[in-house]
N, C-alpha and C positions, 0 to 999 in steps of 0.2 A: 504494500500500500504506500504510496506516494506521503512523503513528510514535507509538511510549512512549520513555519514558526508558530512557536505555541502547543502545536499536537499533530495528528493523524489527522491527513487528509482524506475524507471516503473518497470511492472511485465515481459512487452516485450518491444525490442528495437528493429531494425529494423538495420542490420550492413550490410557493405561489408565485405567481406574474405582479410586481406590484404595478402595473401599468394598468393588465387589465382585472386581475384575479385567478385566472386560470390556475390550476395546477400542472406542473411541468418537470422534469427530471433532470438536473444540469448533472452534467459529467464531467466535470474539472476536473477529475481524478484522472481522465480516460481521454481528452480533449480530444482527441481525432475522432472521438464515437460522439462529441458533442451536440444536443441539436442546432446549436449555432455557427458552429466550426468554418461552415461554409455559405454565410453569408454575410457581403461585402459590405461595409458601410466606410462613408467618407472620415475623415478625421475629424471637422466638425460635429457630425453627428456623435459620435463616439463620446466627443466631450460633452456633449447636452445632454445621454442619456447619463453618464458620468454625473454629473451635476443634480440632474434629477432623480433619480433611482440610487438607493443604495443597494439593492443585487439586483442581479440577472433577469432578465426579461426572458418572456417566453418567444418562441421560433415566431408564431404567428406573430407578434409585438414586432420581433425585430423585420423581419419582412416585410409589415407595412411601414416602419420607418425608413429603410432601406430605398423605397419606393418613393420616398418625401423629395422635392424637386431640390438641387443645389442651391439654388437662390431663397430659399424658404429655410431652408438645415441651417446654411450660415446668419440668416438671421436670428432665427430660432436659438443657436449657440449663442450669439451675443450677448439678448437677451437673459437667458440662463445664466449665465456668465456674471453680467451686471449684477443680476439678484443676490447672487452668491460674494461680491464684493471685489471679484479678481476684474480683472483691465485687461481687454485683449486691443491689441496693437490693430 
């Protein structure tokens, strides 16, 4: 079983989605078997769901943000950004 700081890492966890509520299974232990392994998100978006979520989003979550247009993410980050007190250039 995979070691982090602090303890034992499982291979599977059992999560809700705080996005939508869903229940969902992250595999951080396993990441190639992850349900999100293989979907792409810009670096903005990455830092908003960062911002906003403190875990893991479910596969359908991240797919429709994934889907969210460039010019809408980056402001969207911004924004999140702001609220949270960091400055983005």
């Amino acid at each position: 079983m995979p070691v982090r700081a602090g303890g034992l890492m499982p291979e599977h966890e059992p999560k809700r989605c705080p996005r939508c509520g869903n229940d969902f299974e992250c595999r951080l232990g396993t990441i190639h078997r992850c349900q999100c392994v293989d979907i792409m998100l810009g670096d903005d978006m990455r830092e908003s769901i960062a911002a906003t979520y403190d875990d893991c989003l479910c596969r359908a979550c991240l797919l429709e943000l994934a889907e969210t247009p460039t010019r809408a993410t980056t402001s969207q980050a911004r924004r999140v950004s702001r609220y949270h007190g960091q400055t983005k250039d």
